[in-house]
C-alpha positions as CSV (number, residue, x, y, z in Angstrom):
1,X,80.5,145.2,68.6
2,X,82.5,142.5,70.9
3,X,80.9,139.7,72.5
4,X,81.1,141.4,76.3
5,X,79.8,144.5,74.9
6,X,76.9,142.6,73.6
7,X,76.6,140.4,77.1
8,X,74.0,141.9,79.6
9,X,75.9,143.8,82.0
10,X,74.6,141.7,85.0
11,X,75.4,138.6,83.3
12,X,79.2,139.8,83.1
13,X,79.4,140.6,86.7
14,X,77.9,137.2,87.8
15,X,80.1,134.6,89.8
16,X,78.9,131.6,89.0
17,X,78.3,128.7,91.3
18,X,81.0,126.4,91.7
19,X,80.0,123.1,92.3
20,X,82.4,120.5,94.4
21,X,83.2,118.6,90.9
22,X,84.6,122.0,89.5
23,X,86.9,122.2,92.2
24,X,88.9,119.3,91.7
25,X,90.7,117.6,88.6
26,X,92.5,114.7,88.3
27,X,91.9,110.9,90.1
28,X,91.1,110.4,93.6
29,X,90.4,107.1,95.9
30,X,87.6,108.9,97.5
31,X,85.0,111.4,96.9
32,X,83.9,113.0,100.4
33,X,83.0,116.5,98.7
34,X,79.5,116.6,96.9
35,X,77.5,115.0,100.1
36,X,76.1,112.1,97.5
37,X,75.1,108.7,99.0
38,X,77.8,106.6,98.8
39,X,75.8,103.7,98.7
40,X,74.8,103.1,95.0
41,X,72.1,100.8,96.1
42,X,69.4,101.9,93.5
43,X,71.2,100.2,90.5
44,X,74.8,99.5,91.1
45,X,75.6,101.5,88.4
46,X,77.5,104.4,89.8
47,X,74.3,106.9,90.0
48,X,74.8,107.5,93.5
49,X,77.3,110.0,91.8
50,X,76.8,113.6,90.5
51,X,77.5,113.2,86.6
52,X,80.7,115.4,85.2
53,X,79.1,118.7,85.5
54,X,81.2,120.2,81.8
55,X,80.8,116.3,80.3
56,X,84.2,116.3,79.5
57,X,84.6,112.9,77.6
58,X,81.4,113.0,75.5
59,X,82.9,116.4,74.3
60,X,86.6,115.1,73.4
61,X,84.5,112.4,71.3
62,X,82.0,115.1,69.5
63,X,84.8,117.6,68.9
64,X,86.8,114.3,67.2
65,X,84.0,113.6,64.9
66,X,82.8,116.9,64.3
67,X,86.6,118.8,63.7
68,X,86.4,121.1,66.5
69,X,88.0,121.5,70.3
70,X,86.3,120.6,73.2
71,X,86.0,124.7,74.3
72,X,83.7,125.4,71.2
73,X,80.9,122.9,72.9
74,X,77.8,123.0,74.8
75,X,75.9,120.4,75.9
76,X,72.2,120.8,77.5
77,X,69.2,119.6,77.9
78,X,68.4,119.4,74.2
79,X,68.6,122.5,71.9
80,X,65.9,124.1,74.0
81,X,68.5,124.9,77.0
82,X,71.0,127.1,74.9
83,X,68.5,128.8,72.9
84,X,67.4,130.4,76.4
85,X,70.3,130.9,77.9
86,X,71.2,132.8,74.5
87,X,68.6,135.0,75.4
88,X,69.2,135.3,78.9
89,X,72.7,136.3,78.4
90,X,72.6,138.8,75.9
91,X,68.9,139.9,75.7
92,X,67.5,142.7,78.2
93,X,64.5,142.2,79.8
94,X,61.8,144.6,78.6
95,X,64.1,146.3,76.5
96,X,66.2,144.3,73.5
97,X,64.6,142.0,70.9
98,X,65.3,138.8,68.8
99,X,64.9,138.8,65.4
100,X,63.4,135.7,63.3
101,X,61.8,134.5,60.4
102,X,58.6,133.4,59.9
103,X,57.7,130.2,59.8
104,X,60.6,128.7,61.6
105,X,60.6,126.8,64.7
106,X,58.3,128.4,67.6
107,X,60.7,128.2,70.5
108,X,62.9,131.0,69.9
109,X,59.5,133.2,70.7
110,X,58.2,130.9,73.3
111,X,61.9,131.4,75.4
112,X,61.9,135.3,74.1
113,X,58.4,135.5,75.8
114,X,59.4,133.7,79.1
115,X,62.7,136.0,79.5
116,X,60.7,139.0,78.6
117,X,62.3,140.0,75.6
118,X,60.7,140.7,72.4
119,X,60.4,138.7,69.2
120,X,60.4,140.7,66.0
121,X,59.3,138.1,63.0
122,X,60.2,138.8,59.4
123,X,57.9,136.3,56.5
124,X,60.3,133.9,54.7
125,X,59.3,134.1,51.0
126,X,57.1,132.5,49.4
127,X,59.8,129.8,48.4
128,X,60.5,129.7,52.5
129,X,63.7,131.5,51.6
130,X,64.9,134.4,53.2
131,X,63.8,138.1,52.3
132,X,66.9,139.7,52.7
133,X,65.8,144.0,52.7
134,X,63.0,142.9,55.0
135,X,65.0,141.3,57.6
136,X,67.4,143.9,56.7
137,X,65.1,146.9,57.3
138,X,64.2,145.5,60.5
139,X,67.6,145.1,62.5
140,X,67.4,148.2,65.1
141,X,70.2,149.1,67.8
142,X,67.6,146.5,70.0
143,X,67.7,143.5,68.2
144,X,70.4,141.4,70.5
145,X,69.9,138.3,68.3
146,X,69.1,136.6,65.0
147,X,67.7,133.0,64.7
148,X,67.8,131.2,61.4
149,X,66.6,127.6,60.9
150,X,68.5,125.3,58.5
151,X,67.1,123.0,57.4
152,X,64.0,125.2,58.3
153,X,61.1,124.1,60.4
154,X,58.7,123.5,58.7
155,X,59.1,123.7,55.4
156,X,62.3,121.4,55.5
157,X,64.6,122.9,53.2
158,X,68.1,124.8,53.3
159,X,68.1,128.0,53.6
160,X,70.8,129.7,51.2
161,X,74.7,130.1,52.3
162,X,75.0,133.4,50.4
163,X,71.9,134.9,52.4
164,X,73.0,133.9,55.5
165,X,76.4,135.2,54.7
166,X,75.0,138.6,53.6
167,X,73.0,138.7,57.0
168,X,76.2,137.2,59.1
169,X,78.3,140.4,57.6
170,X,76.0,143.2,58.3
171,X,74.4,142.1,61.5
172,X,76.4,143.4,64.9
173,X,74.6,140.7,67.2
174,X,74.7,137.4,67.9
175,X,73.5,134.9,64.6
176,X,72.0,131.5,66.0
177,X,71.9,129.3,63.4
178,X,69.8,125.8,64.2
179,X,71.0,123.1,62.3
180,X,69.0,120.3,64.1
181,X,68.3,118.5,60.9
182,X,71.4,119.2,59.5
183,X,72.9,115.7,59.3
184,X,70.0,115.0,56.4
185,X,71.8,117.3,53.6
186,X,75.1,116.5,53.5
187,X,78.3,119.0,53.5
188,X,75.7,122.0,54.4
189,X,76.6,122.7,57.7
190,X,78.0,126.6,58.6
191,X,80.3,124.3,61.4
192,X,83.7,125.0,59.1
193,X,82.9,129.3,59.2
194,X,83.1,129.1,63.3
195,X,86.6,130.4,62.2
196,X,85.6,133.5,60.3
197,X,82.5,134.8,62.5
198,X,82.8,135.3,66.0
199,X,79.3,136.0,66.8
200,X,78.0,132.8,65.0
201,X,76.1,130.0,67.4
202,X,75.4,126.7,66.0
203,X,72.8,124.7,67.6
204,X,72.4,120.9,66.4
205,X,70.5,117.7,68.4
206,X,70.9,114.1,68.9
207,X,66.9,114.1,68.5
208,X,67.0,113.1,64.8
209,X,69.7,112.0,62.9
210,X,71.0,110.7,66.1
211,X,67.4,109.0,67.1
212,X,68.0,110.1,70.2
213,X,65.2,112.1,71.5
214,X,64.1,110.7,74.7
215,X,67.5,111.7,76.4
216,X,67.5,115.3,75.3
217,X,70.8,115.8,74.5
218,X,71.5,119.3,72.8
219,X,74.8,121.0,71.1
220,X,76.1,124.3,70.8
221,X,78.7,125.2,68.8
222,X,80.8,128.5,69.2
223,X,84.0,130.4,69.7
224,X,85.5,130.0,73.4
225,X,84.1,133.3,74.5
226,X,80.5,132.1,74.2
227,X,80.5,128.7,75.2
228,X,81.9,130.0,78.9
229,X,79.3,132.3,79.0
230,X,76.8,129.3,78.8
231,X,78.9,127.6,80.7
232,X,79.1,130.4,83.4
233,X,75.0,130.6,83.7
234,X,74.0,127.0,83.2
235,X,72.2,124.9,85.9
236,X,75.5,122.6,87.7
237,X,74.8,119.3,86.6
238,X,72.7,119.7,83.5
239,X,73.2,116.8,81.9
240,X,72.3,113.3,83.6
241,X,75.4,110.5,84.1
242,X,72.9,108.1,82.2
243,X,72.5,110.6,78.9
244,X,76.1,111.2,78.8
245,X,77.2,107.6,78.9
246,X,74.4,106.8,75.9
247,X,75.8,109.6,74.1
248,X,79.0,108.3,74.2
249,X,78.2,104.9,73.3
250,X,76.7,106.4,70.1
251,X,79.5,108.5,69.3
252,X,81.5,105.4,69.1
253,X,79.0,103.6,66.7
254,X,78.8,106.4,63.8
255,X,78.6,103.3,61.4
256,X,75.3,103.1,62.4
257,X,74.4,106.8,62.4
258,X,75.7,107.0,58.7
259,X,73.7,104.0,57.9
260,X,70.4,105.0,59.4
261,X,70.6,108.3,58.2
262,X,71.0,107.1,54.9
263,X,67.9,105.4,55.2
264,X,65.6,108.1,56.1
265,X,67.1,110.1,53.2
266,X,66.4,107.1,50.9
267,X,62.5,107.1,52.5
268,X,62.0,110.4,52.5
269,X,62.5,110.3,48.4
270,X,60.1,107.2,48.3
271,X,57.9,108.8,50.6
272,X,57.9,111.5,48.3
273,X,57.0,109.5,45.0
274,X,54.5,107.8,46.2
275,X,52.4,111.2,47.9
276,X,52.6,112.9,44.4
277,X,50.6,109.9,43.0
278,X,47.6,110.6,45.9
279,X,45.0,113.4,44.0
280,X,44.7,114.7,47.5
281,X,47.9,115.9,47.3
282,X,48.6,119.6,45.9
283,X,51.9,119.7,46.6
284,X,55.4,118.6,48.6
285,X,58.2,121.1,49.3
286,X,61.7,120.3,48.9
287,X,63.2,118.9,52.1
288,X,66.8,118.5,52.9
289,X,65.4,117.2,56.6
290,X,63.9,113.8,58.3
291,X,60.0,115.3,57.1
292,X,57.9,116.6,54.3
293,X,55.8,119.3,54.2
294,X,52.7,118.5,52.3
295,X,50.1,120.4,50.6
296,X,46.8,119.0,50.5
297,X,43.5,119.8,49.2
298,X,41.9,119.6,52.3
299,X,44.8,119.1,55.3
300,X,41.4,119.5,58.0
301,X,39.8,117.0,56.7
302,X,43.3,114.7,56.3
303,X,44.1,115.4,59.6
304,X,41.1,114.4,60.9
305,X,40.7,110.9,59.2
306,X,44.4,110.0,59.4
307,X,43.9,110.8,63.7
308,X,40.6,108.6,63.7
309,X,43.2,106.0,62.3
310,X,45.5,105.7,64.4
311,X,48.3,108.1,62.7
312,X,50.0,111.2,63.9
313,X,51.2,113.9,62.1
314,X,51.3,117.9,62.2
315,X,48.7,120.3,60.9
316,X,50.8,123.1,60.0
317,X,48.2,125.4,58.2
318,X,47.7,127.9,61.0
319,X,51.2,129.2,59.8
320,X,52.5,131.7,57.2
321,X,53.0,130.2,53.6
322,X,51.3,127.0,55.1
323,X,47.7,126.9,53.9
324,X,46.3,123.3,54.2
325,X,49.8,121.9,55.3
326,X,50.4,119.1,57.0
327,X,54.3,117.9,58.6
328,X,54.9,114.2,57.4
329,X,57.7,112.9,59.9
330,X,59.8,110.6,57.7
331,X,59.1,107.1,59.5
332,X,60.3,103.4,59.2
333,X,60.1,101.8,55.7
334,X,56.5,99.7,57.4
335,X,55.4,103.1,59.1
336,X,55.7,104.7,56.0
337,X,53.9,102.4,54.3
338,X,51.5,102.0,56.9
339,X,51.1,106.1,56.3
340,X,50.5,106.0,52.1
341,X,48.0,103.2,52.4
342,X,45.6,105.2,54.7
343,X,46.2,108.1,52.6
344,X,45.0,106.0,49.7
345,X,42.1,105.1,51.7
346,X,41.6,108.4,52.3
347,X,41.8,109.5,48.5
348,X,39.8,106.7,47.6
349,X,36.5,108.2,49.6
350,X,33.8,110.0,47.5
């Protein structure tokens, strides 16, 4: 099925707005066309201005350093913003269905529930691997869309090519495949197969290898055809002149997103070593992402004590496969330390 017969019919019809900054390219001595201020007396830093609504130059600089073109982008308002309009575009109200696997990250149902479309969920494996026949089985003439996690949330670990592949070959929708903590297993990401599946979306964040986060920066990754959709039905200026200068000042210091990456990989494995030596601990998933996810004997009762001290972390036992688990974010070398010491205080109580 092609990409505009999977597109909601009212969605393919649509004129999108125009704003005054698409209709004009090139340099200029004065911009009279937006009705801005043209006083930038707030901070003298050129805010008085509507940002570039298709942030042209911060996607020259990601398509350099991730090998694709500038058309095969989207940029939103973190990884959030596409994974709706995914499902605004292509989903029918009332009618069509995503598809997931359970446990994987809980905003695919929260922005199927909002649009009105329904989310089918299919249990990962006991290994948090995918069950093929089920998710298989389940694909109907409704189901619009597939989202995988990978890395997964929140187990942690890869989910394998040759599934995805399998899935990818038989499926006639759209595959969204997050890769937000990608950029912690190295050489894993699907971004080289944009080539050989048409109807593959790859979402990925500046929220954790990037350590960016509080400017909610999100990327899509697709053919041509899909990115103008999202293009087509976005908000005008979704992205704020301040995030996309940041962004581009980190785009231009990757030394220091190599080396800080590199570090949370090295803590995570630390991190790791040192939990397995805590008799509270039953066990820790492999995790090819920026967090552990941590069997306990008694997560309720580690949860509890670790919150009364001050620390932060996820009770994830309320999900499938997840009995007494709690979601250790990979911190700081101190923070991390900080973390195994209360635990020990923790183990240490009779």
């Amino acid at each position: 099925m092609s990409i505009q017969n999977l597109l909601r019919e009212n969605i393919r019809k649509l004129k999108p707005y125009s704003s005054a900054r698409d209709e004009f390219t090139g340099d200029a001595i004065l911009f009279l066309d937006a009705n801005e201020n043209s006083a930038d007396w707030v901070t003298g830093r050129g805010f008085n201005r509507y940002p570039d609504p298709h942030q042209r130059a911060v996607k020259r600089a990601i398509a350099e350093f991730r090998g694709l073109s500038s058309e095969q982008i989207f940029l939103g308002n973190g990884s959030d913003e596409a994974i709706d309009l995914l499902i605004r575009a292509f989903c029918e109200p009332g009618k069509e269905q995503i598809l997931i696997s359970d446990p994987s990250y809980g905003m695919y149902a929260v922005a199927a529930a909002v649009n009105d479309v329904e989310t089918v969920k299919i249990p990962l494996k006991k290994d948090f691997q995918l069950d093929l026949l089920a998710m298989e089985s389940a694909f109907t003439h409704r189901t619009k869309i597939l989202f995988l996690c990978s890395p997964n949330n929140p187990s942690g670990n890869l989910l394998k090519k040759s599934d995805i592949f399998q899935l990818m070959e038989i499926f006639s929708g759209l595959t969204i495949l997050d890769e937000a903590y990608i950029d912690f297993a190295a050489g894993a990401s699907f971004l080289p197969e944009l080539k050989k599946f048409p109807k593959l979306v790859i979402l990925q964040t500046f929220s954790k290898a990037w350590g960016l986060a509080g400017l909610r920066a999100g990327m899509a990754f697709a053919n041509p055809e899909i990115i103008a959709i999202l293009e087509k039905i976005k908000h005008p200026y979704n992205m704020n002149s301040h995030t996309q200068k940041l962004l581009l000042q980190a785009l231009n210091e990757k030394n220091r997103f190599e080396k800080f990456t590199a570090l949370i990989i090295k803590e995570r494995e630390k991190l790791k070593a040192e939990l397995k030596n805590l008799p509270i601990v039953e066990k820790i998933y492999p995790s090819d992402a920026n967090f552990l996810l941590v069997k306990f004997t008694n997560a309720a009762t580690v949860f509890q004590k670790l919150l009364n001290m001050g620390i932060v972390v996820r009770d994830r036992s309320g999900q499938t496969h997840c009995q007494n688990c709690l979601r250790l974010t990979v911190g700081s070398p101190n923070e991390n330390e900080i973390l195994i010491k209360n635990l020990q205080k923790i183990a240490s109580i009779k």
